[in-house]
PASEBA-1860 file (N, C-alpha, C; in nm, 3 decimals):
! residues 225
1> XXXXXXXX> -0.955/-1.517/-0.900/-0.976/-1.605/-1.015/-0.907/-1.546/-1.138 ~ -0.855/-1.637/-1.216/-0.733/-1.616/-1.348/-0.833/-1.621/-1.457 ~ -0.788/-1.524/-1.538/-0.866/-1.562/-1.658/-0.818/-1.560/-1.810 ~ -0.809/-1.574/-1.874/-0.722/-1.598/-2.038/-0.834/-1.522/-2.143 ~ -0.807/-1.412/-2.203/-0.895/-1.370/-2.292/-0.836/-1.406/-2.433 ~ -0.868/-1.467/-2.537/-0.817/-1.526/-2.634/-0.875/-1.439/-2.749 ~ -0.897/-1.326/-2.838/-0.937/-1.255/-2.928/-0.876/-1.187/-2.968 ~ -0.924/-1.183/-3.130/-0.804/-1.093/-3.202/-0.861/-0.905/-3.247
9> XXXXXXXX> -0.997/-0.902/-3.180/-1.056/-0.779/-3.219/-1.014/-0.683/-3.140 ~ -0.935/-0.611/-3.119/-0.856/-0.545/-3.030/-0.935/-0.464/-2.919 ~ -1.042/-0.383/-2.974/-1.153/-0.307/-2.903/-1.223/-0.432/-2.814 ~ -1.275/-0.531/-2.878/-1.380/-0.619/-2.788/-1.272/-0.704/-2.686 ~ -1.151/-0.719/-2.728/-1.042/-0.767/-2.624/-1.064/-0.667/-2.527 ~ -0.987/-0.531/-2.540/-0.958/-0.425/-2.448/-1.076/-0.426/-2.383 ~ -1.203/-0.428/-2.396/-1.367/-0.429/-2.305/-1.412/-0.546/-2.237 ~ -1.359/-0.685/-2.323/-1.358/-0.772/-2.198/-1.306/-0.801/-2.100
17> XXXXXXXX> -1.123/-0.751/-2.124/-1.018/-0.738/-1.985/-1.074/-0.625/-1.933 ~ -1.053/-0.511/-1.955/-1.135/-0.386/-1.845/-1.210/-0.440/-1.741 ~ -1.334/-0.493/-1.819/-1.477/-0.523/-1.768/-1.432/-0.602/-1.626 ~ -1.378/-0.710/-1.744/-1.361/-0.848/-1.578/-1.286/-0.801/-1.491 ~ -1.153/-0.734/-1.512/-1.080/-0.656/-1.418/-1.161/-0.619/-1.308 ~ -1.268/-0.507/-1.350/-1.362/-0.432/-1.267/-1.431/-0.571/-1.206 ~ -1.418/-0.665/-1.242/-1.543/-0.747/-1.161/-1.447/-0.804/-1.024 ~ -1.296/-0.793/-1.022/-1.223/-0.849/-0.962/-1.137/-0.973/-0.981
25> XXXXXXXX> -1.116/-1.017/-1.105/-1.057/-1.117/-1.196/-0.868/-1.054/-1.241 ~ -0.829/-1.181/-1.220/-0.704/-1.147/-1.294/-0.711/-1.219/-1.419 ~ -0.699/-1.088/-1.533/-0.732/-1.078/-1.642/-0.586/-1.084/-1.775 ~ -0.587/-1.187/-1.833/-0.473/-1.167/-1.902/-0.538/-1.176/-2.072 ~ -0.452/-1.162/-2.166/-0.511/-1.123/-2.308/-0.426/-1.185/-2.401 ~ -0.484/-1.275/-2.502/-0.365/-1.274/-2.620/-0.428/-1.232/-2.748 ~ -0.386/-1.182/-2.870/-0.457/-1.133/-2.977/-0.418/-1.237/-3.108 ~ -0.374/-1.387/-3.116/-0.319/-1.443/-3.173/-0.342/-1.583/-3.140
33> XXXXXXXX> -0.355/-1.707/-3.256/-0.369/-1.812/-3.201/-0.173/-1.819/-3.143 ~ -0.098/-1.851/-3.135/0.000/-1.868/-3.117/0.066/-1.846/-2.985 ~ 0.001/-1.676/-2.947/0.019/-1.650/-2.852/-0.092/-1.692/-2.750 ~ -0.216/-1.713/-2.757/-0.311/-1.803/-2.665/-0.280/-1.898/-2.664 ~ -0.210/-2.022/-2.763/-0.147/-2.150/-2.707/-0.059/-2.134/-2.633 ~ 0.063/-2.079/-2.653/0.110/-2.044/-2.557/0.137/-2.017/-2.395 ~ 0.031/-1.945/-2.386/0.017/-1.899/-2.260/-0.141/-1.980/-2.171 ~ -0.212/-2.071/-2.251/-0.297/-2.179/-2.213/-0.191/-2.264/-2.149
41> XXXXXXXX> -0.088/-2.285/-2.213/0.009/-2.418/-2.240/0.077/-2.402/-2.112 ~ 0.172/-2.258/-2.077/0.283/-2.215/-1.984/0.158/-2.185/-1.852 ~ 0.045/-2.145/-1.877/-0.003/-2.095/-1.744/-0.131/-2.165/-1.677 ~ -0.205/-2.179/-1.549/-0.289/-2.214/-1.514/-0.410/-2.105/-1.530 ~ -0.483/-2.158/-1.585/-0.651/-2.025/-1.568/-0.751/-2.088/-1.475 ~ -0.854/-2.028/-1.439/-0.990/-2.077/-1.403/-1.067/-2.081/-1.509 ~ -1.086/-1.964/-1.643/-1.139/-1.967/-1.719/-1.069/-1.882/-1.855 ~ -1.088/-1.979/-1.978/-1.059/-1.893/-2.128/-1.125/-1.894/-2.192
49> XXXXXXXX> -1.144/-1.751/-2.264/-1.276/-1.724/-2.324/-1.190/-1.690/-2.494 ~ -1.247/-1.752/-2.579/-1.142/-1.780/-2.673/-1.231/-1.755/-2.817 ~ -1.171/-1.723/-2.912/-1.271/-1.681/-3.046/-1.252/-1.777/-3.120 ~ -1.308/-1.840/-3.224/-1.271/-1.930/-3.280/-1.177/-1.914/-3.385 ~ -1.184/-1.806/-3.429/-1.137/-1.754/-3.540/-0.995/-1.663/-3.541 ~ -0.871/-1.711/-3.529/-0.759/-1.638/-3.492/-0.669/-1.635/-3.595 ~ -0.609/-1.493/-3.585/-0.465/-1.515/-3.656/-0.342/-1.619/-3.663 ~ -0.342/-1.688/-3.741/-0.212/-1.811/-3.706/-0.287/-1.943/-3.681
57> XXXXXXXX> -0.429/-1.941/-3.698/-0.498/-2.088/-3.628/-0.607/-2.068/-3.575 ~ -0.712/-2.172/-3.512/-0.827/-2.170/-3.468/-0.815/-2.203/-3.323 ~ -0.947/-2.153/-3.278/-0.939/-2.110/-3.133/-1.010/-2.274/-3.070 ~ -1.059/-2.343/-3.184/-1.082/-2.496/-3.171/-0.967/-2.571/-3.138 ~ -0.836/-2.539/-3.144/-0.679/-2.615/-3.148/-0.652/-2.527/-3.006 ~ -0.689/-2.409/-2.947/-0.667/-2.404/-2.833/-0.744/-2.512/-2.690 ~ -0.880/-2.521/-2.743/-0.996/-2.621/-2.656/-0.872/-2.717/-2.683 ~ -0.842/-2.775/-2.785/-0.807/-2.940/-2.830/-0.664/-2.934/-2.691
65> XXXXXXXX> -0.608/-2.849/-2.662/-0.444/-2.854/-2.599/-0.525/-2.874/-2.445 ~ -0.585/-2.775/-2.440/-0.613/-2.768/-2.314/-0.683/-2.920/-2.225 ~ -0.757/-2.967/-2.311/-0.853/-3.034/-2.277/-0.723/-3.208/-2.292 ~ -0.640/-3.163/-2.335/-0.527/-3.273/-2.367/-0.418/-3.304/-2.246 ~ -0.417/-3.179/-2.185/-0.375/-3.209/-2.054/-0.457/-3.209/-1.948 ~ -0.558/-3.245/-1.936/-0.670/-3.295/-1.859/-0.695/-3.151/-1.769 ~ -0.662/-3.021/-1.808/-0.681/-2.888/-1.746/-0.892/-2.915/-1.720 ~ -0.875/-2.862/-1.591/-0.998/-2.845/-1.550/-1.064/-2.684/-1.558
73> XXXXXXXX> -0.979/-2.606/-1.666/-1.026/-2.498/-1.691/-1.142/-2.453/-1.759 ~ -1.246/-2.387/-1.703/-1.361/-2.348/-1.760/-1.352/-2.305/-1.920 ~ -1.435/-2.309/-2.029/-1.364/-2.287/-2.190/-1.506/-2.222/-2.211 ~ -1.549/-2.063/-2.225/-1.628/-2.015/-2.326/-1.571/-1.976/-2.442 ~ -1.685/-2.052/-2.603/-1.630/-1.956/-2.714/-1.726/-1.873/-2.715 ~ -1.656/-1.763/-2.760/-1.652/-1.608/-2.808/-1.649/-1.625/-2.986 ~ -1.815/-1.576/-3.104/-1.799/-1.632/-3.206/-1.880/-1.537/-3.280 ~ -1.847/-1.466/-3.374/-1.938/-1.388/-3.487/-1.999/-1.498/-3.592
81> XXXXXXXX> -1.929/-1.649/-3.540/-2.047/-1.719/-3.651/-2.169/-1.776/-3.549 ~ -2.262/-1.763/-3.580/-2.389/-1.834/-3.574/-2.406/-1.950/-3.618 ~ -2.311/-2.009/-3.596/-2.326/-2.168/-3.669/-2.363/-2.249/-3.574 ~ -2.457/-2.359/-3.612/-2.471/-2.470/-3.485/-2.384/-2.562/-3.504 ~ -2.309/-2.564/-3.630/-2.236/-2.662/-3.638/-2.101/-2.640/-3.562 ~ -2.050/-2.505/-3.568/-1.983/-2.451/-3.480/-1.964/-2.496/-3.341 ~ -2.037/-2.466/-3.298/-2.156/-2.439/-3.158/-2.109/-2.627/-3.091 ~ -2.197/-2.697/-3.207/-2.196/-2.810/-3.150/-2.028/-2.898/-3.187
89> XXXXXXXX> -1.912/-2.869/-3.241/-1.819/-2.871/-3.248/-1.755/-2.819/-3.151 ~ -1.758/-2.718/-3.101/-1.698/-2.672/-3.020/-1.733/-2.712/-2.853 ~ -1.868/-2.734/-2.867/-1.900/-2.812/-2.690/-1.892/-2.967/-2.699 ~ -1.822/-3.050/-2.799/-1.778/-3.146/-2.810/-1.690/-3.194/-2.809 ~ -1.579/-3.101/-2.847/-1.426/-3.138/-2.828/-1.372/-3.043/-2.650 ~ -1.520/-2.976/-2.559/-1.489/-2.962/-2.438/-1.514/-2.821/-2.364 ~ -1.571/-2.758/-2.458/-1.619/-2.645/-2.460/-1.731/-2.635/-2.341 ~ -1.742/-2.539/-2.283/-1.844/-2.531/-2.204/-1.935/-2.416/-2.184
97> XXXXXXXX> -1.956/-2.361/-2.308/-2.034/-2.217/-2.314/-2.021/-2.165/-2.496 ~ -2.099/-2.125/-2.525/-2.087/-2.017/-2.698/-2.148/-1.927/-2.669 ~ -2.083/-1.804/-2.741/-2.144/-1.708/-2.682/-2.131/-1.667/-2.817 ~ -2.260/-1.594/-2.874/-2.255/-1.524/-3.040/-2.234/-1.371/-3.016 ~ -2.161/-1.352/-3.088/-2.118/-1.180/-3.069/-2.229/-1.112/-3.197 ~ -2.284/-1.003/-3.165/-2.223/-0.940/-3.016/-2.302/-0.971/-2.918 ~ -2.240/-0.959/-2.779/-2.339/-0.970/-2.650/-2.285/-0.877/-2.538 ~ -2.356/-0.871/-2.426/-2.339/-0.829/-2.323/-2.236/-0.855/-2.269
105> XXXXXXXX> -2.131/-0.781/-2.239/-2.033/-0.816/-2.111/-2.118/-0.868/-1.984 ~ -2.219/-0.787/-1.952/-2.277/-0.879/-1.783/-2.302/-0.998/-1.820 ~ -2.352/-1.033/-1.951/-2.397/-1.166/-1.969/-2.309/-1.253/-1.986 ~ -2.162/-1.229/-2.034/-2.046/-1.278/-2.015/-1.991/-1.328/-1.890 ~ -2.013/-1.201/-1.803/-1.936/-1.265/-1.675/-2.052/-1.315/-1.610 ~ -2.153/-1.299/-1.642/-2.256/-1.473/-1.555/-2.244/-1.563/-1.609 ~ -2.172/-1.571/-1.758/-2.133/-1.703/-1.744/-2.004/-1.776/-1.696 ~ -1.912/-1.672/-1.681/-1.826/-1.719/-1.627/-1.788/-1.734/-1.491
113> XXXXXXXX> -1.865/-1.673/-1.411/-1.917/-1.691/-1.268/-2.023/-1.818/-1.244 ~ -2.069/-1.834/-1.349/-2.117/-1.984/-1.353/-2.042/-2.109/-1.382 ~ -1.977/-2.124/-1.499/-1.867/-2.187/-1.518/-1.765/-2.207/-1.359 ~ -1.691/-2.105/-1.326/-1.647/-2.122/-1.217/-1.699/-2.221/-1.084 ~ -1.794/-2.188/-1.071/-1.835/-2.219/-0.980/-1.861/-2.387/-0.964 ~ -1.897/-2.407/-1.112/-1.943/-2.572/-1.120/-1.822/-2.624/-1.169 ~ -1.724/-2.548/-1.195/-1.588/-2.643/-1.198/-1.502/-2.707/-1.114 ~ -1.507/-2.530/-0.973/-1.441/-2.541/-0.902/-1.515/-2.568/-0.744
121> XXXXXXXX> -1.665/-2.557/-0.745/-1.743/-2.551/-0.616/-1.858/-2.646/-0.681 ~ -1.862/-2.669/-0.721/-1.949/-2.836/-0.778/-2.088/-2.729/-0.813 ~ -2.099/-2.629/-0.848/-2.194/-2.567/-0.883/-2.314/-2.492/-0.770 ~ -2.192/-2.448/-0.653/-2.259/-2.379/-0.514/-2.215/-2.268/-0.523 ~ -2.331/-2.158/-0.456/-2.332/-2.060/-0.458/-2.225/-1.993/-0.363 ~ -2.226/-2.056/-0.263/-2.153/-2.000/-0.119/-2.065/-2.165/-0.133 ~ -1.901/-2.095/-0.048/-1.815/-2.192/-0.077/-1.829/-2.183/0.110 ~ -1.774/-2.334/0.104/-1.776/-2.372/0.288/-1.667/-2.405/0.319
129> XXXXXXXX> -1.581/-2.424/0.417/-1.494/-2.485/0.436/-1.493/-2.490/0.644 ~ -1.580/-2.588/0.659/-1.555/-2.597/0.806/-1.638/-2.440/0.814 ~ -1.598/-2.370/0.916/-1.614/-2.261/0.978/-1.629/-2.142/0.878 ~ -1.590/-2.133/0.806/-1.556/-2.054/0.688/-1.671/-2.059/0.606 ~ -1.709/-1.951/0.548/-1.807/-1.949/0.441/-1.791/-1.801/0.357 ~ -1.809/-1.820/0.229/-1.758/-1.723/0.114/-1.856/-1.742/0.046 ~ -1.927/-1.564/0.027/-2.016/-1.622/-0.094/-1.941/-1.487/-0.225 ~ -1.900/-1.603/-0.337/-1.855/-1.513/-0.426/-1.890/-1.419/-0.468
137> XXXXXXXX> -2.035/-1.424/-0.552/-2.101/-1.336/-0.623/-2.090/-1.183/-0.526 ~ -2.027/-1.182/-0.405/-2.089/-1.044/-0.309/-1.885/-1.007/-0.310 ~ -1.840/-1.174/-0.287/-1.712/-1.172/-0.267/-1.725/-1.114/-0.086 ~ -1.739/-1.166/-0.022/-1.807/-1.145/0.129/-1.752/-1.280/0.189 ~ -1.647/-1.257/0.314/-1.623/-1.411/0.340/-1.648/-1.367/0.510 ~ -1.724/-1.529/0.601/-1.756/-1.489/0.717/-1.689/-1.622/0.801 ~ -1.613/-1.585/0.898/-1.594/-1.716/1.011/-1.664/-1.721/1.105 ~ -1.716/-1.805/1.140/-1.792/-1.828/1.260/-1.907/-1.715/1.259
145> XXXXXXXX> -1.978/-1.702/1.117/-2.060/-1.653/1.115/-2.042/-1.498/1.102 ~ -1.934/-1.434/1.141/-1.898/-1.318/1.181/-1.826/-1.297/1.032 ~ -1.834/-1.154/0.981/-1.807/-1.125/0.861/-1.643/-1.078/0.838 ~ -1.527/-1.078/0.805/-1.439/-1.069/0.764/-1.373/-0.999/0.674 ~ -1.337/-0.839/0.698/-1.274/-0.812/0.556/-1.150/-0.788/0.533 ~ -1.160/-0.847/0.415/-0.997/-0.909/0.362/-1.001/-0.756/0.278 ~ -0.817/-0.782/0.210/-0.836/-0.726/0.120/-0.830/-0.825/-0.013 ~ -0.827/-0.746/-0.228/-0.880/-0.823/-0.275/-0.770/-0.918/-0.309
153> XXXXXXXX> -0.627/-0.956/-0.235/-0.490/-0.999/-0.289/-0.588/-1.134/-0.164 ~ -0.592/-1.105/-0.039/-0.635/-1.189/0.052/-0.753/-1.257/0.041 ~ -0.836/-1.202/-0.044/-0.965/-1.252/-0.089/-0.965/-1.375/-0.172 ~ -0.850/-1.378/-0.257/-0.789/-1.463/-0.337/-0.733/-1.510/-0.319 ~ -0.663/-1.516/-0.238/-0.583/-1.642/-0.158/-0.656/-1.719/-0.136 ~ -0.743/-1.682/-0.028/-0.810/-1.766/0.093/-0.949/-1.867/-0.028 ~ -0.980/-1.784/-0.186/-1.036/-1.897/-0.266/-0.935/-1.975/-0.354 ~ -0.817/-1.956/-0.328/-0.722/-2.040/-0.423/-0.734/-2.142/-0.323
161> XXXXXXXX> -0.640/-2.100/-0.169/-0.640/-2.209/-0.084/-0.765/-2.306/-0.088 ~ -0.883/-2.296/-0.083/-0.951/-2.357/-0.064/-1.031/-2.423/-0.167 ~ -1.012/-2.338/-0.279/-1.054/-2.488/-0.403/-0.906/-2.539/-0.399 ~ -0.827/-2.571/-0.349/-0.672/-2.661/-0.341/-0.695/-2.744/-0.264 ~ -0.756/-2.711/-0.150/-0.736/-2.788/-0.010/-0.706/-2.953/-0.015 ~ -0.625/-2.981/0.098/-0.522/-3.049/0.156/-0.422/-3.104/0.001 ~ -0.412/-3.015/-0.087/-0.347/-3.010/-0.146/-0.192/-2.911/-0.127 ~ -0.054/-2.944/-0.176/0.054/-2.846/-0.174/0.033/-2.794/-0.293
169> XXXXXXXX> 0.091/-2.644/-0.249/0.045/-2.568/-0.392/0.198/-2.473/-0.358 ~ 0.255/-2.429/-0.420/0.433/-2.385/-0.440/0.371/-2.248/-0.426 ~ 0.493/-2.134/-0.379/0.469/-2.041/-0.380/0.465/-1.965/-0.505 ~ 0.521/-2.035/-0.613/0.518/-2.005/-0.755/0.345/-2.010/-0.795 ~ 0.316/-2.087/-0.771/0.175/-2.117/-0.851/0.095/-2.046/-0.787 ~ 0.106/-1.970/-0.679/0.023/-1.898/-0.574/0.030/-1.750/-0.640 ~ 0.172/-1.710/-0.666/0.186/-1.592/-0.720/0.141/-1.567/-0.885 ~ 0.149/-1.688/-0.926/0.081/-1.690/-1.088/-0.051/-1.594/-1.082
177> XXXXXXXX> -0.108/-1.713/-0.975/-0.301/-1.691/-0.978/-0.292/-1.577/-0.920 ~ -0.234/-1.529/-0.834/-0.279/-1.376/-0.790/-0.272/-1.264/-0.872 ~ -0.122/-1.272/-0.950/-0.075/-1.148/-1.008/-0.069/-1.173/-1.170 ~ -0.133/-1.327/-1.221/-0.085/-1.318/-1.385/0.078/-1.322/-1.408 ~ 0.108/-1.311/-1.545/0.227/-1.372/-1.569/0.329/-1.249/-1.568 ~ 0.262/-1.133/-1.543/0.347/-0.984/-1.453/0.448/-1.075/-1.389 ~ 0.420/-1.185/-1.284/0.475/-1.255/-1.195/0.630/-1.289/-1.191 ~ 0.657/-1.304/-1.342/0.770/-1.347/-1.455/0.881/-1.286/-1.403
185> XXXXXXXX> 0.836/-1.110/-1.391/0.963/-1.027/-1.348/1.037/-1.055/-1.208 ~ 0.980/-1.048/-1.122/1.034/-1.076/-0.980/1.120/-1.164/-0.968 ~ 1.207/-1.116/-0.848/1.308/-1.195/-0.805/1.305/-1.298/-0.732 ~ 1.183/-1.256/-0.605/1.156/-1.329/-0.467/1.026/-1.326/-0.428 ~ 0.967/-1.470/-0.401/0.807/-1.495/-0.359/0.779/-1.434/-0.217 ~ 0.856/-1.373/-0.146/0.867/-1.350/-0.015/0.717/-1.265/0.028 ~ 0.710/-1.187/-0.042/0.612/-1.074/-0.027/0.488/-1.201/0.033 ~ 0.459/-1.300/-0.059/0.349/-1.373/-0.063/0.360/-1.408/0.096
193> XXXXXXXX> 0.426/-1.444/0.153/0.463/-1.444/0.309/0.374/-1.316/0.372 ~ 0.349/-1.262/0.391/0.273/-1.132/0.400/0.165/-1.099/0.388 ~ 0.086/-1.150/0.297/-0.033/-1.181/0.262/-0.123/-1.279/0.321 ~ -0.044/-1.414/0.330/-0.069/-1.517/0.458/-0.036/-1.488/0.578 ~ 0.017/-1.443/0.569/0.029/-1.414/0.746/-0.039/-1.300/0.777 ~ -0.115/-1.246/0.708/-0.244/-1.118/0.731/-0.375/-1.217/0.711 ~ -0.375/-1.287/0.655/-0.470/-1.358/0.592/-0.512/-1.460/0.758 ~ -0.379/-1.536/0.786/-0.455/-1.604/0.887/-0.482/-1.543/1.001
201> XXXXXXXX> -0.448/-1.394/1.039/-0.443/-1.348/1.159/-0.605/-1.297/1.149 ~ -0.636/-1.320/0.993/-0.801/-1.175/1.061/-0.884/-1.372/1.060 ~ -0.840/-1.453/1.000/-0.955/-1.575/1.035/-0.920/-1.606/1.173 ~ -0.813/-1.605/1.241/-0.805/-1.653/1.388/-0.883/-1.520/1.479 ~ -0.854/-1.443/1.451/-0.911/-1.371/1.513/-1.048/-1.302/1.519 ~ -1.086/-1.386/1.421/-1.265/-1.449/1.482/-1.302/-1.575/1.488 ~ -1.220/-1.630/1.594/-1.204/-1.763/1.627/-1.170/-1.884/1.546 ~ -1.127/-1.848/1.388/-1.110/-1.960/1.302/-1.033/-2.036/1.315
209> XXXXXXXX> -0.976/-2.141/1.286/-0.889/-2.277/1.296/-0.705/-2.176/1.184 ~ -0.642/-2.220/1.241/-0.515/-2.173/1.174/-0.467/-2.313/1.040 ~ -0.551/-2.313/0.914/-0.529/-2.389/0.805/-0.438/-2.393/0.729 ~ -0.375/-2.338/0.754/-0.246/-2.279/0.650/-0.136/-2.348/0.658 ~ -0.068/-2.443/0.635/0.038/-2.542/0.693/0.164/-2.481/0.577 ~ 0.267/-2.461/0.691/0.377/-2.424/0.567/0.458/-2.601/0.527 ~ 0.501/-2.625/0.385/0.543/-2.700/0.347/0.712/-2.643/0.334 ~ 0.824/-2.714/0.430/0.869/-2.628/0.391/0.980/-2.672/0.219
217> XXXXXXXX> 1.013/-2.567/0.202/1.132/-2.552/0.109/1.012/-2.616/-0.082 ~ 0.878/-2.546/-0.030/0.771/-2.640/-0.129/0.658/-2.510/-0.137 ~ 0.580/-2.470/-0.043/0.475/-2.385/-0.076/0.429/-2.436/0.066 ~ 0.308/-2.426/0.059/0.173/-2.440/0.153/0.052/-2.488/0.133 ~ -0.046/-2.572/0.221/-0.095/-2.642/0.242/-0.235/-2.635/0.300 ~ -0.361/-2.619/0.270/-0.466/-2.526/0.318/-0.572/-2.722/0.369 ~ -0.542/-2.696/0.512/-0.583/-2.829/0.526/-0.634/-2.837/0.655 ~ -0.735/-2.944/0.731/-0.772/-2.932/0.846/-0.675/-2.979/0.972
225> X> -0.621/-3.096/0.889/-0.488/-3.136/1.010/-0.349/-3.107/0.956
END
């Protein structure tokens, strides 16, 4: 899961990327309204956690872009005001969380493990797919009942593929969500070849269905037929 940290306090930035990092998140940062439009605008997230209050602009004109291209990205604000007027401004133009600083990082990422989940899994704990079952919070995925360990590049695949499913998804957009916009430098998606093809060998080989359909000269295809 991708995530967009939008704050200009440099210390509480640097502790919320760390943190989520450690939780297993790909974690990216901007310290600027300019540069969080930006990179809302150029990249896909699961979730941005955004301050209202930025250098160059308000973190209210980042909600307004996002929510303008019909992005189904999760939106907590991050806010040293205590305002309800705030508050209720901000979960109106699409917001889906306020969080008053200061707070807990754990209490942060339950909400964004919540968020996630009801964006992208209709608000279930354990994700299903046929034979397949993943329960995030452990990050634990089992076929046919039998437990499975990936590693955490494969772990992420196999939940990209499947909040996508029977959708095409490019090998570009595959490498976004895994690696962040690092991604930029590379020459060749090939590697990602590698990853799937480790990926479907440990689900077949506890009897799982081979889902993975190559599209060619396009990406791939996480589908039952």
């Amino acid at each position: 899961m991708k995530i967009l940290v939008v704050e200009d306090e440099k210390e509480l930035s640097n502790s919320i990327v760390s943190y989520l990092k450690q939780e297993g998140y790909v974690c990216e940062s901007a310290m600027d309204y300019p540069a969080g439009s930006e990179k809302a605008d150029v990249y896909n997230y699961d979730c941005v956690i955004v301050d209202i209050t930025l250098p160059g602009g308000s973190g209210m004109d980042i909600i307004r872009e996002l929510k303008g291209k019909n992005s189904d990205t999760g939106i907590i604000i991050i806010s040293a005001k205590n305002s309800l007027d705030d508050k209720i401004s901000g979960l109106d133009i699409g917001a889906d969380d306020y969080l008053t600083k200061p707070f807990h990082l754990s209490e942060l990422n339950a909400r964004v493990k919540s968020i996630i989940r009801r964006k992208k899994f209709e608000g279930n704990r354990e994700i299903i797919f046929n034979e397949i079952k993943i329960t995030p919070d452990e990050m634990k995925v089992f076929v046919n009942k039998k437990e499975i360990i990936l590693t955490k590049k494969e772990y992420d695949l196999l939940v990209y593929f499947i909040s996508n499913k029977n959708r095409v998804v490019t090998k570009e957009s595959i490498a976004e969500h895994l690696w962040g916009d690092e991604i930029d430098t590379v020459d060749s998606f090939d590697f990602i070849y590698t990853h799937i093809k480790n990926l479907r060998k440990k689900i077949i080989e506890k009897g799982g269905e081979d889902y993975v359909k190559t599209v060619y000269g396009i990406g791939y295809k996480f589908a039952s037929i």
